[in-house]
C-alpha positions as CSV (number, residue, x, y, z in Angstrom):
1,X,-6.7,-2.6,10.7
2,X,-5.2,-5.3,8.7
3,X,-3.7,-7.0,11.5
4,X,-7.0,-6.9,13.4
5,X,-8.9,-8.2,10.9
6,X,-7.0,-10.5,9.6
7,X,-7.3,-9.2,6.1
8,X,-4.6,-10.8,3.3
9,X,-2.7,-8.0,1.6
10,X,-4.8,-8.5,-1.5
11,X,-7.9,-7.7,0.6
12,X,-6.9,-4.5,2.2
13,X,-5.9,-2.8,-1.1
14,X,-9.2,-3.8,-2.6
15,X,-11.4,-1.6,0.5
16,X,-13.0,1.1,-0.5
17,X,-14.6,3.7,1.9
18,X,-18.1,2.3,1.1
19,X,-17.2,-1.1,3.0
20,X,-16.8,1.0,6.1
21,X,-20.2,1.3,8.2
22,X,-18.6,3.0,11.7
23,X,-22.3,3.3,12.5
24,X,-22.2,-0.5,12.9
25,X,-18.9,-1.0,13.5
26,X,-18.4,-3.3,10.6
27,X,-15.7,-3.6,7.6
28,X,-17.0,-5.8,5.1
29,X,-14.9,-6.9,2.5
30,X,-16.0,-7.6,-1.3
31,X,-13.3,-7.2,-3.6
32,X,-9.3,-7.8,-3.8
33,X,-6.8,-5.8,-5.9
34,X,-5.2,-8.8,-8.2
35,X,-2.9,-8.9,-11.1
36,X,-4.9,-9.7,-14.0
37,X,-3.3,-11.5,-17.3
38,X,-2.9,-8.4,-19.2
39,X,-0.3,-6.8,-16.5
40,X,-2.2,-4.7,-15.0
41,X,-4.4,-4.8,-11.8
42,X,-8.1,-5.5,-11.4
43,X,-10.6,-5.8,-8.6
44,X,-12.2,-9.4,-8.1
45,X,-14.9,-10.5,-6.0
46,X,-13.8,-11.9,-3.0
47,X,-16.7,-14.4,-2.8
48,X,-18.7,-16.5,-5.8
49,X,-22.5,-16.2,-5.3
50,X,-22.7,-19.8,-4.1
51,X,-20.1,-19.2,-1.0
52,X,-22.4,-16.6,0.1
């Protein structure tokens, strides 16, 4: 799925089953799984509201 998206590593760990719609046929991607200062990891939005 990756591949055929063309999702960045960071994107694909950040999917969550709700982003699937088979119905539709569409993935959409919101968040990415990023380091965040204090070590650990944290989902961030993939998109500010103004790139929308």
């Amino acid at each position: 799925m990756a591949l055929r998206a063309g999702l960045r590593r960071d994107e694909l760990l950040g999917l969550a089953w709700a982003d699937l719609d088979p119905a539709a046929g569409t993935l959409n991607v919101h968040h990415s799984l990023q380091h965040n200062p204090a070590g650990g990891l944290t989902l961030f939005p993939t998109k500010t509201r103004a790139a929308e």
